[in-house]
N, C-alpha and C positions, 0 to 999 in steps of 0.2 A: 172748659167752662165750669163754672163752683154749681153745684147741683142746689137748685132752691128749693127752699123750704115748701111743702105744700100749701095749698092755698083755697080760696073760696072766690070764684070769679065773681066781679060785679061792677058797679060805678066805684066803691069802696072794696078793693078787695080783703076779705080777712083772713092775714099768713095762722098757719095751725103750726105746734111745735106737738111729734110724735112721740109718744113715752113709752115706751113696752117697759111691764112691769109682770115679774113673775106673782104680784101678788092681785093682780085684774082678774077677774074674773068676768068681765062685760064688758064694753065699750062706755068711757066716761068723760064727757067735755067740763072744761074749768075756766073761767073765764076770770083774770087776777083783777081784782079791784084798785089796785095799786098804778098798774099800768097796760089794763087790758090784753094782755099777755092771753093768748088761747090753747090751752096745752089739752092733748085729745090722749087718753089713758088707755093702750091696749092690752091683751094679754098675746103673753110671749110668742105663741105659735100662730095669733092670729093676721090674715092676709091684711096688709096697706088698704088693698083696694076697697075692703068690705066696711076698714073704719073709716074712710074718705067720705062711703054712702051714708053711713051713720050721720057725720057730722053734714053733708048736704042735708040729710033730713032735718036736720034741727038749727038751718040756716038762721028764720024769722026770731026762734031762740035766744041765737049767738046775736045776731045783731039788736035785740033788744037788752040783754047784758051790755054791748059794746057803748051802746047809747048813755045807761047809766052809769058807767066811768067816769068820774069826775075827770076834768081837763088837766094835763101835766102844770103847775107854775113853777115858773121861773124865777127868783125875786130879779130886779132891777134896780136901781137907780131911778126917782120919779114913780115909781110905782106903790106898794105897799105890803107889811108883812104882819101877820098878828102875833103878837106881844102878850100875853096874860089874859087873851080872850081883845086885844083892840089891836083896831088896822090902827097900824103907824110906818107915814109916809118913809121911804129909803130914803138918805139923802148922803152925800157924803158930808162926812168932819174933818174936823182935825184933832191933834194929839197922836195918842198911840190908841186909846182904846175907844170901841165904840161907848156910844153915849144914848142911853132911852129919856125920853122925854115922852111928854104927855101923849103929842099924835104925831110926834116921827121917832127916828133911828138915827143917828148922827151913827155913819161908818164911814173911818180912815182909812188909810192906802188905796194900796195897788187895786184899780175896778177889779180888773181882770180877778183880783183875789175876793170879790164879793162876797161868793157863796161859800166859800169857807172861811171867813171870816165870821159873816156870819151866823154858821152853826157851832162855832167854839164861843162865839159870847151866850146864845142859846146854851149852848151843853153846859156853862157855867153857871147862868141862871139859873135852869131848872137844875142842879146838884142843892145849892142854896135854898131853893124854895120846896124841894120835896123832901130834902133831911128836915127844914122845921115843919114842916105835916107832919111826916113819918114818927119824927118825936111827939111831936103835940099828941096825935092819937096810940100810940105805944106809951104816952103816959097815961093816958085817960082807959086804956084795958089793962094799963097795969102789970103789960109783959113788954122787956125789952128785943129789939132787935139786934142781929148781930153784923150784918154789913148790909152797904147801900151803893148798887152799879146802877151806871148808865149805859141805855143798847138804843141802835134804833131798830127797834121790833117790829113788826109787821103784821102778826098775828096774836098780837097782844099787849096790853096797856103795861102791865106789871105783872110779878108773879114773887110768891112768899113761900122758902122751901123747907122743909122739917127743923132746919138746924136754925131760922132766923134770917137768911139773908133774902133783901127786899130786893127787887131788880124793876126800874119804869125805863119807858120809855120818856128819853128826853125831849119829842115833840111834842107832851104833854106842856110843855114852857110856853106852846103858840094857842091852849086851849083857853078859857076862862078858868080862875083863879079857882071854882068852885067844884070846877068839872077835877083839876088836877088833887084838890079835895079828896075827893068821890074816893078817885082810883088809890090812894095814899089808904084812907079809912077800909078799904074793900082790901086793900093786899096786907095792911095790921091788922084785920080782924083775921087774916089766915094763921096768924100768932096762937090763936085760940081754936080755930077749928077751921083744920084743914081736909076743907071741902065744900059745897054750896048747899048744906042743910039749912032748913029754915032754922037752927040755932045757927048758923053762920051771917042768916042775914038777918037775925036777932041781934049781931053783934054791931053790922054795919051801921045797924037803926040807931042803936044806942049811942054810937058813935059818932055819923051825921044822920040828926033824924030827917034830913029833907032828900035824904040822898036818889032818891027817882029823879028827881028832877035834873043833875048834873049828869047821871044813868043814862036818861033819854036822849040828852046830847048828844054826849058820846055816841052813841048807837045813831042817831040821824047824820053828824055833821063830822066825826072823829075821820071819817077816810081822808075829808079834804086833805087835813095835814099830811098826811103820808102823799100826799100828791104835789108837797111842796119840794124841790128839786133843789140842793144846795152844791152838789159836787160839778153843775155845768150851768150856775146861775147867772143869767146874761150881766151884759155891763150899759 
């Protein structure tokens, strides 16, 4: 019989994945935002049974993290996906490529190829709309950039590395136009000062001065998208 993962009994049981890590020094639970994922960090010589106690103690914890998870989506067919910050309906088309319109998505082919269909029109868009940010505010500081990749990151929006190269995340394509802003202006002021001194977010200011406002977003509402599921998107 396959030996299972431990667990937390209840109406809702919650499976735990065990880490031993020679750099723990204490018992640490994590609960991923992404997909509620609960990984329990021990150190290398310490007993199963004593981190199992740990995490029973800090049940009401773990399942008020679990709570806050945003729910997995799925796109579908009938249902709806954000586009530049607006729900627009799925629907299918015709032609070869998908088609945006005001408040739907016209997508062709095969259902079954849904979700990956529709993260290569996605990954296309936002290449197109964050190169002319990226340039727009690399012109306005007055330093150029040296290349520009797409990832889908988890742990972060974007990132600006010594030598110039910009790196975003492409589900910035499903936030508002303003918020994908934000993150453009915040990784071109790294052009200038690499690091989060207030002369760095002196620069962001100068750049977009409203920029709290797409900030805040971000920070409330940005997990959803990572909770959008393209590689098992229903039909």
């Amino acid at each position: 019989m396959p030996i299972l993962p431990p667990s937390l009994p209840g109406q809702m049981p919650i499976e735990i994945t065990l880490r031993r890590s020679a750099r723990a020094r204490r018992f640490s639970l994590r609960v991923s935002r992404l997909d509620g994922r609960v990984t329990l960090s021990i150190p290398t010589r310490a007993r199963e049974a004593d981190a199992l106690a740990f995490a029973r103690a800090q049940e009401a914890w773990l399942r008020r993290a679990l709570i806050a998870v945003p729910p997995e989506d799925l796109p579908a067919f009938g249902g709806s996906l954000p586009v530049e910050g607006v729900a627009r309906r799925l629907l299918p088309g015709t032609g070869r490529a998908p088609k945006l319109e005001a408040e739907a998505l016209l997508v062709p082919g095969d259902p079954a190829q849904l979700g990956r269909r529709l993260a290569a029109f996605l990954k296309t868009l936002a290449r197109d709309r964050l190169a002319a940010a990226s340039d727009h505010y690399a012109t306005l500081l007055g330093r150029p950039y040296t290349s520009l990749s797409l990832r889908d990151t988890r742990s972060r929006w974007g990132s600006c590395t010594h030598d110039g190269r910009l790196m975003y995340s492409w589900r910035l394509i499903m936030a508002p136009p303003q918020v994908l802003d934000y993150v453009c202006a915040h990784e071109v002021a790294h052009l200038a000062q690499m690091n989060h001194s207030p002369a760095f977010w002196a620069e962001v200011a100068r750049l977009m001065p409203d920029y709290e406002v797409p900030r805040r977003w971000l920070k409330a509402k940005g997990q959803a998208l990572h909770a959008i599921r393209f590689d098992s998107a229903s039909n």
